[in-house]
C-alpha positions as CSV (number, residue, x, y, z in Angstrom):
1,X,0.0,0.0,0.0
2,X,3.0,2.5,0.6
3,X,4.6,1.5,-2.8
4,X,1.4,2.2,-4.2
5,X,0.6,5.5,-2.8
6,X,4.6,6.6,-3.3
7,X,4.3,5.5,-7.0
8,X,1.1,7.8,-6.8
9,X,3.1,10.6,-5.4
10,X,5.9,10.2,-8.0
11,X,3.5,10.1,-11.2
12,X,1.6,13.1,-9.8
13,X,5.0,14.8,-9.1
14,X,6.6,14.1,-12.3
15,X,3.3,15.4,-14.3
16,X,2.9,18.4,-12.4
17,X,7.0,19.1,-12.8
18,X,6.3,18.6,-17.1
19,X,3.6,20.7,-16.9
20,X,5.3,23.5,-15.1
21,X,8.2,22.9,-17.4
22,X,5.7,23.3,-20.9
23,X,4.6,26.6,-19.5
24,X,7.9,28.3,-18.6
25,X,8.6,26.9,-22.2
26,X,5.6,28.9,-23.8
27,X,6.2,31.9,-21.7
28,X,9.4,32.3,-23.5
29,X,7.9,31.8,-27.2
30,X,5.2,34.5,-25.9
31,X,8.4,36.8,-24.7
32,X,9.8,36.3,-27.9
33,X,7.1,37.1,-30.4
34,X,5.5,39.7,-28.0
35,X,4.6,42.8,-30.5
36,X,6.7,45.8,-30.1
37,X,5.8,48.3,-33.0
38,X,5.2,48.3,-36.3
39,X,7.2,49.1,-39.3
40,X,6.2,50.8,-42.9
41,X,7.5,50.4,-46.0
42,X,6.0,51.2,-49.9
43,X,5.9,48.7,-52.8
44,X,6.9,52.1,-55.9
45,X,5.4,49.2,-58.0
46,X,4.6,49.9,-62.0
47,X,0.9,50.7,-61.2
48,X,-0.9,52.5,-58.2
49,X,1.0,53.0,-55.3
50,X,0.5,50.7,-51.7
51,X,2.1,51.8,-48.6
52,X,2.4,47.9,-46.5
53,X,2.5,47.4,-42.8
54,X,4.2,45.0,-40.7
55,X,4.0,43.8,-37.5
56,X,7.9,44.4,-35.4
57,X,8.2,41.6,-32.9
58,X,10.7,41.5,-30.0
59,X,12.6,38.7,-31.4
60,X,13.4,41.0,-34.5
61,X,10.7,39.5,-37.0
62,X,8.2,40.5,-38.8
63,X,4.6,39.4,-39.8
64,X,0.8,40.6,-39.8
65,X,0.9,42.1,-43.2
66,X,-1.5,44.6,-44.3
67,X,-1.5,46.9,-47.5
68,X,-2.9,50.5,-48.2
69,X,-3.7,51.7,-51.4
70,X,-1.8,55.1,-51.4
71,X,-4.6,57.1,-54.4
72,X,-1.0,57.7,-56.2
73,X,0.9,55.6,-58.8
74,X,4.3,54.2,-57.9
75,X,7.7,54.8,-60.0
76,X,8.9,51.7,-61.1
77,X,9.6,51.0,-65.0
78,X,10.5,47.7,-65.5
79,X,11.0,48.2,-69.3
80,X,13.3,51.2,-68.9
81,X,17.2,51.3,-69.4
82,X,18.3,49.3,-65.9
83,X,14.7,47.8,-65.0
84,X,14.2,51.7,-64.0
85,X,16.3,51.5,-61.1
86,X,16.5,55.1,-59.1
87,X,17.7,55.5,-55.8
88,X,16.5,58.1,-53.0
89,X,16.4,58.1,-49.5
90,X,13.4,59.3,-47.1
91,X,10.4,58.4,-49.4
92,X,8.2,57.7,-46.3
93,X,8.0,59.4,-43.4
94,X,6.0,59.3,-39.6
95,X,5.6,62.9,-38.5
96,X,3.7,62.6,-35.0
97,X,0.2,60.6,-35.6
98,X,0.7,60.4,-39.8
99,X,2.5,58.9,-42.7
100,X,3.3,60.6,-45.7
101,X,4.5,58.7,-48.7
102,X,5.7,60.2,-52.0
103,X,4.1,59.2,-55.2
104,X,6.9,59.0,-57.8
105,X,4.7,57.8,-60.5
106,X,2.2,60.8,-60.5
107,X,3.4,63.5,-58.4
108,X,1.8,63.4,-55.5
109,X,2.0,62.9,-51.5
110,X,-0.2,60.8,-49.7
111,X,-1.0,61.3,-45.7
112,X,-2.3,58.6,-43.8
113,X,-3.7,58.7,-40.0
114,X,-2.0,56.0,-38.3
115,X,-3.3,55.1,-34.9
116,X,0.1,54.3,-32.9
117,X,-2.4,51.7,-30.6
118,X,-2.7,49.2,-33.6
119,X,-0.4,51.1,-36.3
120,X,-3.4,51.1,-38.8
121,X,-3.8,53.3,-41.6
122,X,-6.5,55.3,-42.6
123,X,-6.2,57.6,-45.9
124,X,-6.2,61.5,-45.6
125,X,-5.7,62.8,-48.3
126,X,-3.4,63.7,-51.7
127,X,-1.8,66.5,-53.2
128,X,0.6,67.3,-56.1
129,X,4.3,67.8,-55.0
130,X,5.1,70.5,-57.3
131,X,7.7,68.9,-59.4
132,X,8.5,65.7,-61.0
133,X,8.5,62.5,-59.4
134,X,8.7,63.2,-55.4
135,X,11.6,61.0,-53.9
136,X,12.2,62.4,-50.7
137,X,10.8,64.2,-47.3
138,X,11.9,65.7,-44.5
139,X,10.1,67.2,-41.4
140,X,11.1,70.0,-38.7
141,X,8.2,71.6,-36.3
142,X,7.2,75.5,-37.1
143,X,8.1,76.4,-33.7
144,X,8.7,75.2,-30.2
145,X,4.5,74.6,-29.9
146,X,4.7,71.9,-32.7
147,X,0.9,72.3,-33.9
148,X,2.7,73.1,-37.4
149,X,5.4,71.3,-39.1
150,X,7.4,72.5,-42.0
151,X,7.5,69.9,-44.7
152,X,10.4,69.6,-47.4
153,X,10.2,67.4,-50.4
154,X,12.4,66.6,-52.6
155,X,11.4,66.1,-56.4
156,X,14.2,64.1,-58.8
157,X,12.7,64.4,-62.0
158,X,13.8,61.5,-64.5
159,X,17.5,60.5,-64.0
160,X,19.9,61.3,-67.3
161,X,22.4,58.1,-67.1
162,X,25.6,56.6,-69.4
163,X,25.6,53.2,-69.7
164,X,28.4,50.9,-70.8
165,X,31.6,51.4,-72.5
166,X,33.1,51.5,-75.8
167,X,30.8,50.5,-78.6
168,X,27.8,49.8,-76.3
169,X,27.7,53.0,-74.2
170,X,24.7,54.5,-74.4
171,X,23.6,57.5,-73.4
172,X,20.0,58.6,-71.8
173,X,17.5,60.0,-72.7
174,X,20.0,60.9,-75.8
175,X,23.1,61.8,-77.2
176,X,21.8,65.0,-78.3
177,X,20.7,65.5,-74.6
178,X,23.4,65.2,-72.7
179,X,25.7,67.1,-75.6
180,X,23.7,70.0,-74.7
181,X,25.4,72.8,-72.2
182,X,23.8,71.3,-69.1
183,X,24.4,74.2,-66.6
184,X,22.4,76.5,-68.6
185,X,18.9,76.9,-67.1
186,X,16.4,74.8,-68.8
187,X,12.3,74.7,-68.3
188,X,12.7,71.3,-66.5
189,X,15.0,72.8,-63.8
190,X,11.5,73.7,-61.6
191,X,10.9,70.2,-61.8
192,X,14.3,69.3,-59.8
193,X,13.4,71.4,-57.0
194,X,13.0,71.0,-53.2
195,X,9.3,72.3,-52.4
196,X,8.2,73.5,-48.7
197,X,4.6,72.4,-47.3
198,X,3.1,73.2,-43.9
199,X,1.6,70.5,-42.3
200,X,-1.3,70.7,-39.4
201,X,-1.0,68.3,-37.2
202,X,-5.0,68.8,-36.4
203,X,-5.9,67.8,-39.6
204,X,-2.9,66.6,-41.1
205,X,-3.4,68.8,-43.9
206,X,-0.9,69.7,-46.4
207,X,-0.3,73.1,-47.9
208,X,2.0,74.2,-50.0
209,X,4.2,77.2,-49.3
210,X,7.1,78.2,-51.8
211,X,9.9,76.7,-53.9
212,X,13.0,76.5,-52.1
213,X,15.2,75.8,-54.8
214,X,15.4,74.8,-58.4
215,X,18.5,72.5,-59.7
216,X,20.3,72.7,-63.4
217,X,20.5,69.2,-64.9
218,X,24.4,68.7,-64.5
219,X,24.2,67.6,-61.4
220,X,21.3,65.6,-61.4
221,X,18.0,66.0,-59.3
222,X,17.6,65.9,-55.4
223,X,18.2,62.3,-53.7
224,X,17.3,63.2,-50.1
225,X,16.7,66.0,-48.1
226,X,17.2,66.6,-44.3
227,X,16.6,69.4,-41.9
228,X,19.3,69.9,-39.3
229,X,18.6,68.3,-35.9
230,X,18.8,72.0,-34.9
231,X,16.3,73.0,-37.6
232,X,18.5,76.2,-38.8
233,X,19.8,74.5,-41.9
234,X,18.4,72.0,-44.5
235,X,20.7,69.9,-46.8
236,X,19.8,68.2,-49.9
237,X,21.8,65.5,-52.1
238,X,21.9,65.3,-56.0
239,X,22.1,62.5,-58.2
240,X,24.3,64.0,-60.4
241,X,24.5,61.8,-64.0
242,X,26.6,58.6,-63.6
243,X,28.3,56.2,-65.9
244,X,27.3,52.3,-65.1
245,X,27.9,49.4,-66.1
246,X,31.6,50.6,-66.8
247,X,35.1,49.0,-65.7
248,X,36.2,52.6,-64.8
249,X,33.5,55.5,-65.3
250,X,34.9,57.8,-67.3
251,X,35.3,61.7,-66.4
252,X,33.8,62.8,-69.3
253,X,30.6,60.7,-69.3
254,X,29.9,61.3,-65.5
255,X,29.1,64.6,-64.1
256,X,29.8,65.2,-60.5
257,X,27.2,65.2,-57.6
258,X,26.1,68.1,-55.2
259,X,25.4,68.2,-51.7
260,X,23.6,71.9,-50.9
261,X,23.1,73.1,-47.6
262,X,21.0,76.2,-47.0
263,X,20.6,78.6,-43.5
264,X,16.7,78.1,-43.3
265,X,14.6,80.6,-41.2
266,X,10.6,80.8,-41.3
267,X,10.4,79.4,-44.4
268,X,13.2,80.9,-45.9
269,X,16.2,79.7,-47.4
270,X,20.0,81.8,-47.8
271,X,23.8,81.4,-48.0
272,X,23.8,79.0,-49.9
273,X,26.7,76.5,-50.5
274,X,28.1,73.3,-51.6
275,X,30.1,70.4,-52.1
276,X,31.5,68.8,-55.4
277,X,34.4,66.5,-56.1
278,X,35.7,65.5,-60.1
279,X,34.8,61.4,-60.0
280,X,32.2,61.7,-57.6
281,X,28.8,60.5,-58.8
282,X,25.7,59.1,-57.6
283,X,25.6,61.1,-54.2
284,X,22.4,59.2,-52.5
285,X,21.5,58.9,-48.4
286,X,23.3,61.1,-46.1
287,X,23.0,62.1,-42.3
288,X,23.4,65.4,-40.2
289,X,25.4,64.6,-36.7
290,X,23.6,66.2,-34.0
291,X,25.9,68.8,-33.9
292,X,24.4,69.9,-36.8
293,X,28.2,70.7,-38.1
294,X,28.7,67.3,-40.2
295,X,27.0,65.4,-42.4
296,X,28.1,61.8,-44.1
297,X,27.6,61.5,-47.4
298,X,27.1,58.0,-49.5
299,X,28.3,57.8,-53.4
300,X,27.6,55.1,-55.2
301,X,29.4,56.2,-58.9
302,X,32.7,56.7,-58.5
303,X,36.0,56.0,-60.8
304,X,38.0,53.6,-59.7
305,X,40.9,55.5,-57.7
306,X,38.4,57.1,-55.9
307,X,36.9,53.8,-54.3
308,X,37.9,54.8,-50.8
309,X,35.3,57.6,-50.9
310,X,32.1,55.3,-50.4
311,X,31.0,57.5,-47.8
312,X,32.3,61.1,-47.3
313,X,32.2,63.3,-44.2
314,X,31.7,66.8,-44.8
315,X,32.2,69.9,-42.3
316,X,29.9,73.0,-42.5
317,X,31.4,76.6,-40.8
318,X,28.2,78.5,-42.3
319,X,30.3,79.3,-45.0
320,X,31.8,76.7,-47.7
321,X,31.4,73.2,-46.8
322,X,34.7,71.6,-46.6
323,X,36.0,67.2,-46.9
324,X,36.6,66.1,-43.2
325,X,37.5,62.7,-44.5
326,X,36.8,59.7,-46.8
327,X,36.1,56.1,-45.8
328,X,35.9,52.5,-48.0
329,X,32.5,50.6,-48.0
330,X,32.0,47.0,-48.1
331,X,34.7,44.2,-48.0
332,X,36.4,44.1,-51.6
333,X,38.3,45.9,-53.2
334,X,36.0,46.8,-56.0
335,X,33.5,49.8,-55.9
336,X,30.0,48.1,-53.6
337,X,27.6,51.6,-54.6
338,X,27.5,52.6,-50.9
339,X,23.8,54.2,-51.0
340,X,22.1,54.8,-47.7
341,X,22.5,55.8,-44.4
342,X,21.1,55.4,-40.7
343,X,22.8,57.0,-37.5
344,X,22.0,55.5,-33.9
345,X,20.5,58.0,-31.8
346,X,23.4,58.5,-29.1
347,X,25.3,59.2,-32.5
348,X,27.8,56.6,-31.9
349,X,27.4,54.7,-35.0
350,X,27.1,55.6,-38.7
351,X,25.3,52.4,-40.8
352,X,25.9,52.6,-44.4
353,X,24.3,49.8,-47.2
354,X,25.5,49.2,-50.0
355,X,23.5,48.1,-52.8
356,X,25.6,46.2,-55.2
357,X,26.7,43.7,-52.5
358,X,23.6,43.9,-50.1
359,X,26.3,44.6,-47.5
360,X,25.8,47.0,-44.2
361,X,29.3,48.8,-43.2
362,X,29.5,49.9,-39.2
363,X,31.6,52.7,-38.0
364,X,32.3,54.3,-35.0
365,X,32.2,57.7,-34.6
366,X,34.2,59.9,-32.1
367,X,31.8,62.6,-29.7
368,X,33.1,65.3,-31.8
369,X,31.3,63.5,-35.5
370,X,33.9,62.4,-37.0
371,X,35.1,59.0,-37.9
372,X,36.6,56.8,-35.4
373,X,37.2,53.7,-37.5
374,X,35.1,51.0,-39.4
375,X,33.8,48.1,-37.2
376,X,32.7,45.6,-39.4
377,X,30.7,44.5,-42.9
378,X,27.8,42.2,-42.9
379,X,26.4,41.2,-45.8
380,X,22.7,39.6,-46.6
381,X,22.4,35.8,-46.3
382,X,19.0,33.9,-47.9
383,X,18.1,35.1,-51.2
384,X,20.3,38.0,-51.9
385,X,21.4,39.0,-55.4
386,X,23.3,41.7,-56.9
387,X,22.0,45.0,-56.9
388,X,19.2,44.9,-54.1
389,X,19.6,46.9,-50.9
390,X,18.1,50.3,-50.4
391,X,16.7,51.6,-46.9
392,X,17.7,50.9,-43.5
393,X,16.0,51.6,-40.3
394,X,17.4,51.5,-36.8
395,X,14.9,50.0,-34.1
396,X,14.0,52.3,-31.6
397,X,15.6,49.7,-29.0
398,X,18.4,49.7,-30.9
399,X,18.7,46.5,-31.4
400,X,18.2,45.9,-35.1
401,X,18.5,47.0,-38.2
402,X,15.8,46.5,-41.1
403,X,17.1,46.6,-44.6
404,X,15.0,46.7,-47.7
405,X,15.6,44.4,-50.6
406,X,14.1,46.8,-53.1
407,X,14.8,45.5,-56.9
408,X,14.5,41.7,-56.4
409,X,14.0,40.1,-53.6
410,X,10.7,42.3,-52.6
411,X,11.8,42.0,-48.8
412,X,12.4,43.2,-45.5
413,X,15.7,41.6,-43.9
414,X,16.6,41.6,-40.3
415,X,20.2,42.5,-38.9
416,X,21.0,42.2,-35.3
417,X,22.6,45.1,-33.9
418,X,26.2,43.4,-32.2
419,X,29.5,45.0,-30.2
420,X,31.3,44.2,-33.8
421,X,28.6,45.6,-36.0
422,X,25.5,44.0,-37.2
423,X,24.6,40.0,-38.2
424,X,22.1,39.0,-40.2
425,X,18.8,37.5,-38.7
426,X,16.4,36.8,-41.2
427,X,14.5,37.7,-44.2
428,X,10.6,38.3,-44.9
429,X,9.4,38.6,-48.2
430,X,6.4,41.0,-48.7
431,X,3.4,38.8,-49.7
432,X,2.1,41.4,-51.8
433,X,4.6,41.4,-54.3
434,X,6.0,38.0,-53.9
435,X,4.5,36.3,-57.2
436,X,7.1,38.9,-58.7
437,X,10.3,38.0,-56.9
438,X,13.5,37.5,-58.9
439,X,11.5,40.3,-62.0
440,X,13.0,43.3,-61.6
441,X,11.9,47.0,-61.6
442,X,8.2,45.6,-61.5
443,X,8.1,47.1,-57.9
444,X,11.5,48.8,-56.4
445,X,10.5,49.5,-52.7
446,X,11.4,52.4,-51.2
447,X,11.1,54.3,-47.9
448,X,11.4,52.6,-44.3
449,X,10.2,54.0,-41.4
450,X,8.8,52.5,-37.8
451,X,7.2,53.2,-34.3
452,X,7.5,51.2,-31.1
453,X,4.2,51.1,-28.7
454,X,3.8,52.9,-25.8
455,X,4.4,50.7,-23.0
């Protein structure tokens, strides 16, 4: 009778232990997957427009799909001269309780309510951005009471490009084009043009305000456009016209990239000022240290003994704008096309990615903005081909980095934020365009931007 009642005891003991042990089990799944935020990104596909949400879990993943149909058409070609590939930086952007998203493909901005309890969408509204094909927006508040915000976008236009070398090159739109005296004003240049908006965060209403500026078509139309973290100066990067598909891009075929920064009071823009250097092409991403005194620079077109300027830093005194230093992207030796940029918030870490080789380059940078030293490359496991990476977006944790795979893999790819720079995670692929994976230029996605949940 004692055996039997201890054999009792042990059963009961043993079932109660392996059902303690199965919930401490899924206690941790659930601490894994619990929901932190939500991140946004746009499919820029050949027809109308869709901004797609996704949920962020603590683990770094990604799911709970959802797609908004933005009332604009997107700007991808996948006919044109390189599947229609353009690159900018800032298409999408969360100013307090909305999203706007540009509309390359028409013209246009779209605002969205978002409700930062579930991170849904609801459509506001549309309007033209006052140029040709929007690529870019940046946000500062009016004044200190932040019931306005001042709202700069950035429109490219098309993007005049050399391709190949010897008797392939070609030249776009046309020989006859880009023969043409190119810093001569032209009736297109108010279609390069950085355009100011005021925003009320009430309504979320958009109105336009003035042109800023207006750019020639040497140097290409704007690429991205950022406000200082102080708000008294706003910077904007040109595209410049580069030579591809080249062993060497020749001097002659590429024209040079601009970076302009402006003083910018009340709406107004002066002293204005900028950078340029022979063999420098391609200028894309770029980010303003909090001191509001450097910025770092990506260029992705470059000739060849200038392949240790993937990203440049830059020094403003007010006055001219002046090359702090020049820093190698990527692992090899050959040119990756450094293109965008992400800064952690204590500014001790520039991110830059690199398109060619879906590759993220970390460096450290010293307290006074500039470079310490590069900490390490990491580049894209699962499917990643050539020619792929666009956007990156820091977690508000910081504990990750998201990465677009734009031009064909149609995803979202997760990198772990580590003491020796970042390691891949994982990659989702966006259902909504997954039937056209591996197609390029059918979609490119562009624009990345996130929120974490109050807790």
């Amino acid at each position: 009778m004692q055996r039997l009642l201890l054999l009792i005891i042990l059963v009961s003991t043993l079932f109660s232990c392996k059902n303690e042990t199965s919930k401490v089990k899924n206690d941790k799944k659930e601490i894994q997957n619990e929901l932190l935020g939500y991140l946004y990104t746009t499919t820029n596909g050949e027809g109308e427009n869709q901004v797609v949400q996704l949920s962020r879990f603590n683990d770094g993943s990604l799911g709970d799909e959802k797609v908004y149909l933005t009332k604009g058409k997107g700007g991808s070609d996948h006919s044109a001269p390189a599947h229609g590939d353009y690159d900018a930086q800032g298409n999408l952007k969360i100013i307090g309780d909305y999203l706007l998203t540009t509309n390359p493909g028409d013209h246009s901005i779209s605002v969205f309510n978002l409700n930062k309890k579930n991170g849904n969408l609801t459509f506001n509204s549309i309007i033209g951005s006052e140029g040709e094909r929007p690529v870019t927006i940046d946000f500062a508040p009016v004044d200190e009471t932040k019931q306005e915000y001042w709202v700069a976008v950035g429109n490219q236009w098309g993007t005049p490009t050399v391709l190949y070398e010897g008797e392939k090159l070609k030249r776009y739109p046309s020989d006859e084009w880009l023969n043409q005296d190119l810093t001569k004003t032209h009736e297109t240049d108010k279609n390069r043009s950085i355009e100011l908006f005021k925003m009320n965060m009430a309504t979320g209403k958009l109105t336009f305000i003035k042109t800023l500026a207006e750019y020639v078509r040497e140097n290409g139309g704007p690429a991205d456009v950022k406000f200082s973290p102080d708000g008294s100066k706003i910077a904007v990067s040109l595209w410049g016209i580069p030579h591809f598909f080249a062993k060497d891009p020749l001097l002659k075929e590429l024209k040079p990239s601009r970076i302009y920064v402006y003083d910018f009071n009340n709406g107004e823009v002066s002293n204005s000022r900028y950078f340029e250097e022979e063999g420098l092409s391609g200028a894309v991403g770029f980010n303003w240290h909090n001191n509001s005194k450097h910025i770092y620079l990506t260029y992705f077109n470059i000739v060849n003994d200038k392949a240790d300027n993937g990203i440049v830093v830059l020094g403003d005194t007010d006055k001219k704008l002046t090359k702090v230093s020049n820093h190698r992207t990527g692992k090899a030796e050959f040119i990756d096309e450094a293109c965008w940029t992400a800064i952690s918030k204590d500014q001790t870490r520039l991110y830059v990615c690199s398109y060619i080789t879906n590759e993220v380059t970390t460096f450290e940078l010293n307290p006074d903005g500039t470079v310490a030293k590069k900490v390490g490359v990491e580049r894209r496991k699962d499917y990643q081909p050539n020619e792929d990476s666009k956007d990156l977006f820091i977690s508000p944790d910081n504990k990750y980095i998201y990465m677009l795979g734009s031009f064909f893999s149609y995803s979202v790819n997760t990198l772990e934020i580590t003491e020796n720079g970042v390691a891949y995670k994982q990659q989702y692929t966006l259902k909504e365009t997954k039937d056209e994976v591996g197609n390029p230029g059918v979609y490119d996605l562009v624009g990345l931007d996130g929120f974490d949940l109050k807790k």
